[in-house]
Residue, then its C-alpha position, 0 to 999 in steps of 0.5 A: x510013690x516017695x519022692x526023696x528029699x533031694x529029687x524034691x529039692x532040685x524040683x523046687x530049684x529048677x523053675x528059678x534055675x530055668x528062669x535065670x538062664x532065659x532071662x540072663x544067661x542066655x541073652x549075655x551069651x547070644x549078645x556076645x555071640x551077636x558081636x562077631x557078627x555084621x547084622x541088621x537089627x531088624x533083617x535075618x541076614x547076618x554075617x560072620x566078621x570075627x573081630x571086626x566089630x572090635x577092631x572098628x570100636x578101637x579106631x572109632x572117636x565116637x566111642x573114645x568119646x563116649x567112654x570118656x564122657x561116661x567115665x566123667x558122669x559115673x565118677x563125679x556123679x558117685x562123688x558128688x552123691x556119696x559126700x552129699x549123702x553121708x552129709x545129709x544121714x549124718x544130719x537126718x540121724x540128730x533128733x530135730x522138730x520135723x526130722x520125720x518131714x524132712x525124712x520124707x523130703x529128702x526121699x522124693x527125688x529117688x520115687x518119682x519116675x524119671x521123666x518126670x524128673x528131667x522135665x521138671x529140671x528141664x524148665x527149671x534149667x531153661x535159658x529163657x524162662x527157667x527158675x534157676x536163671x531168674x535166681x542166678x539172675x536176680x542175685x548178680x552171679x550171672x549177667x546174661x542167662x546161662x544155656x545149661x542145655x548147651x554143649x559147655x554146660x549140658x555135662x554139668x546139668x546131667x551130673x547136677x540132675x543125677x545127683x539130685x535124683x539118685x543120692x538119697x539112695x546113699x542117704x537110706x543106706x548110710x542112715x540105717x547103718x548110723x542107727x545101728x552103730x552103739x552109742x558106747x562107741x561114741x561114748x569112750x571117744x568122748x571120755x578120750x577127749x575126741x572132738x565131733x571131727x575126731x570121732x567122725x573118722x575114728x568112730x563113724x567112718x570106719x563103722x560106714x566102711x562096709x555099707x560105702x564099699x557096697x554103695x559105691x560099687x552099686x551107685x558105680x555100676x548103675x551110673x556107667x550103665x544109667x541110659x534113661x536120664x541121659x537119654x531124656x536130657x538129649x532130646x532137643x537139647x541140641x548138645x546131645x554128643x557132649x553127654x553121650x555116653x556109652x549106653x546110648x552109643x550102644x542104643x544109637x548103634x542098635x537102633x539109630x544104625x541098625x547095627x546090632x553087632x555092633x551095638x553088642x560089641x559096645x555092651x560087651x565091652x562096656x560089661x569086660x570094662x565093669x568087670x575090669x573096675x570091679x575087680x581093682x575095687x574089690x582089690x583095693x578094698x581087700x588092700x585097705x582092710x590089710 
């Protein structure tokens, strides 16, 4: 029996097209249809409510809060990631004694598992006996030690950790780019008399342009969606309401409240607020390039 090439084609086709569906179009779908609904995350019984979920979202703080706290991490986090990590491509593109080793260095933060990471920061931001305070300390910039895991502080030690863990991301993905950009490029701006800054913002910055827009609209989505760093941090921190952003609000809901309609309530709107930025982003990108 022949079997023509297109019935071969959608043969090889629908065991990823089966895949994809069970693994990401139906749970959406069931997560959105679980948010018209008041049911327990463990009990069978569930209830028709329409938008009810919704409505009590609009008129609950913790939410509000936690949508602004999220939007402060993401934010600052992407800005504090992609300036330190074009700095850090632009050096580690030079040629140096050890560049290699120092290659390798600023790779670490990025392959160690998380939990590691946030026990390794929690006793070095210890208010007792972590390192950070007995450096502060010895050079005179602080005269008592500083409770970073507490509620003035706990935001800015996220931001510090998830900086620290997730920028060399930035740094792989510019420094491949500053490989590829032509020397001659470089070259003519020299013969036009541009100074290294000049030929920064003529030549570099806008041969980046494409590889930042990518960075920044992926180190977005996963910084306003990033739930395991923020969730270690919490625990036993005693400030935990001052980072809680909205993925663990969804998680506390879900699984603290055993409200599971509610908890997909939040995921669906944390997913219409993604769509929402993507979409000004990808606007003001298209604006730029006119």
């Amino acid at each position: 029996m022949k079997i023509s090439e297109r019935t071969a084609g959608y043969s090889l086709v629908l065991p990823g097209v089966f895949l994809i569906c069970a693994l990401l179009v139906y749970p959406v779908l069931y997560g959105v249809y679980l948010s018209f609904f008041s049911k327990h995350s463990f009990f069978p019984e569930q209830k028709f409510i329409g938008l009810t979920n919704y409505l009590y979202l609009l008129q609950d703080s913790d939410f509000w809060m936690s949508l602004w706290y999220g939007t402060v991490y993401s934010v600052s986090t992407i800005v504090l990631q992609v300036a330190l990590g074009v700095a850090a491509a632009l050096i580690l593109s030079q040629t140096f004694r050890g560049r290699n080793f120092v290659r390798g260095i600023v790779l670490f933060p990025y392959i160690i598992p998380t939990v590691v990471a946030i026990i390794l920061w929690k006793w070095l931001l210890n208010n007792q006996f972590g390192f950070i305070n007995y450096v502060l300390f010895a050079l005179g910039i602080v005269g008592e030690p500083v409770n970073w895991m507490g509620k003035d502080h706990i935001m800015s030690s996220l931001v510090l950790i998830s900086v620290w863990e997730f920028f060399p991301f930035v740094v792989l993905s510019v420094l491949a780019r500053l490989q590829t950009i032509p020397p001659v490029l470089y070259e003519a701006a020299k013969v036009d008399g541009a100074g290294q800054l000049r030929r920064f913002f003529h030549v570099t910055l806008p041969q980046l342009r494409n590889v930042l827009f990518v960075v920044i609209l992926l180190r977005g989505i996963w910084m306003f969606t990033k739930f395991d760093t923020v969730w270690l941090l919490t625990q036993g921190g005693g400030a935990e309401k001052y980072i809680r952003t909205l993925p663990v609000y969804a998680y506390m809901r879900t699984f603290m409240y055993y409200q599971a309609g509610l908890g997909s309530a939040l995921a669906v709107i944390m997913f219409g607020v993604l769509v929402a930025a993507t979409a000004v982003y990808f606007n003001l990108f298209r604006r730029g390039d006119e």
